[in-house]
N, C-alpha and C positions, 0 to 999 in steps of 0.2 A: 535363183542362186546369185549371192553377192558377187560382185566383181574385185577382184585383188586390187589391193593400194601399187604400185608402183614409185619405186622410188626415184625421185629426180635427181639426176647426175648434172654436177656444174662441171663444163668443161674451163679449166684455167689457161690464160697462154705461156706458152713457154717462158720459162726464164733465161736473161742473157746466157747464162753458164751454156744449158743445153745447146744457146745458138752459138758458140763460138766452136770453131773449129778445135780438134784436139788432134796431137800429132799422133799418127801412125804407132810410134814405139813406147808412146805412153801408155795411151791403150791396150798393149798387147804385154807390155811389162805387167798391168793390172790384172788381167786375165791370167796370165801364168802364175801371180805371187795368189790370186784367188783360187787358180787351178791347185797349183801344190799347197796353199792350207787345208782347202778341203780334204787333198786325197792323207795327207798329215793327219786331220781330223779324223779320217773314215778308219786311217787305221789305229790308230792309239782307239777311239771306240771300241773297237776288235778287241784289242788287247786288255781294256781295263775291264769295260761291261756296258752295259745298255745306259743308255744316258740319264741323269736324274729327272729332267724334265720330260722323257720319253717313260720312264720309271714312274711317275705320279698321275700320266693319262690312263696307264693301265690298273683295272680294275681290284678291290682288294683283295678277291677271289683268285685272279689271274699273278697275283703276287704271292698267295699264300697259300696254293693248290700243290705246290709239289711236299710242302711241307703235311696240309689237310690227307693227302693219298696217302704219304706215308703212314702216317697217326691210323688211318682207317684199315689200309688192306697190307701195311709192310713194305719192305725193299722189293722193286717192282720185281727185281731179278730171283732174289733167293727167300721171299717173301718175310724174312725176321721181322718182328715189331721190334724188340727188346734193346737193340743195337741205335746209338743214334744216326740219323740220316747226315746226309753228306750234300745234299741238294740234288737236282734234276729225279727225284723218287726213288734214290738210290742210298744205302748203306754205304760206309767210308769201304769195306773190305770187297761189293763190288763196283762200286765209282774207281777205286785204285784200281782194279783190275781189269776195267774198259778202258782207263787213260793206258794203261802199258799196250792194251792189245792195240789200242791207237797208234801210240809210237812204233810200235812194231812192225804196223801198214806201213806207217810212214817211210822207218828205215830200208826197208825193205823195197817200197817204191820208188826212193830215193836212189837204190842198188840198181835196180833193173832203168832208171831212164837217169843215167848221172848227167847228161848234159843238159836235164829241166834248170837248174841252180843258174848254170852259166848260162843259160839262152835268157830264162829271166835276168839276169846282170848286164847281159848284150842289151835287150830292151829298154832297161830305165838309162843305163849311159847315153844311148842314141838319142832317148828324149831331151837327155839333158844335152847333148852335143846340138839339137834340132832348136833348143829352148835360145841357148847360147848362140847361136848364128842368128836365132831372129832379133835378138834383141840386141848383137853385135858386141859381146863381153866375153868372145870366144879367148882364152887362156893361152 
């Protein structure tokens, strides 16, 4: 049995930049502005849809399966062909009618634990009070 090729790694030496000391606040101002794009990033993601370049890896099958199910066996819920789809294999009159019973958890949820809103808003302030002391731009 052949023996596998191995690839050779050049080790480079460091460049001045890496060897110079960096101050403490510099450093941690870059992590926080990298910290909150990302978390900025993750959620606008959320909110718009899967990313275009994360959209293009997946397969043409895996893009265009909820639309093939529908075409084949109907609205997965109330099985209609005749009605057009609304995406996730769902007809517009039951996607509408999961998004309400959605809301309805929600509001409903919202009802029974009211101080989840405010403990989340206590949370992100504190970070931002935490973020602001370290980086000493406290207001």
């Amino acid at each position: 049995m052949p023996r596998k090729k191995t690839a050779a790694i050049e080790l480079l030496p460091p460049s001045s930049e890496a060897l110079a000391p960096q101050s403490p606040t510099a450093t941690i101002e870059t992590m926080l502005e990298r910290l909150v794009r990302e978390r900025v990033d993750a959620a606008l993601a959320q909110r718009i849809g899967p990313d275009p370049a994360t959209e293009r890896q997946r397969s043409m099958f895996e893009r265009h399966k909820a639309a093939l199910y529908y075409e084949r066996f109907g609205c997965q819920i109330c099985h209609k062909k005749k009605t057009p789809h609304a995406g996730a294999k769902l007809c517009y009159s039951c996607i509408s009618r999961e998004n309400a019973r959605d809301r309805h958890l929600r509001r409903d949820f919202d009802k029974e634990h009211p101080n989840n809103a405010s403990r989340q808003l206590e949370r992100i302030t504190a970070r931002v009070r935490t973020a602001e002391r370290l980086l000493g731009t406290s207001h």
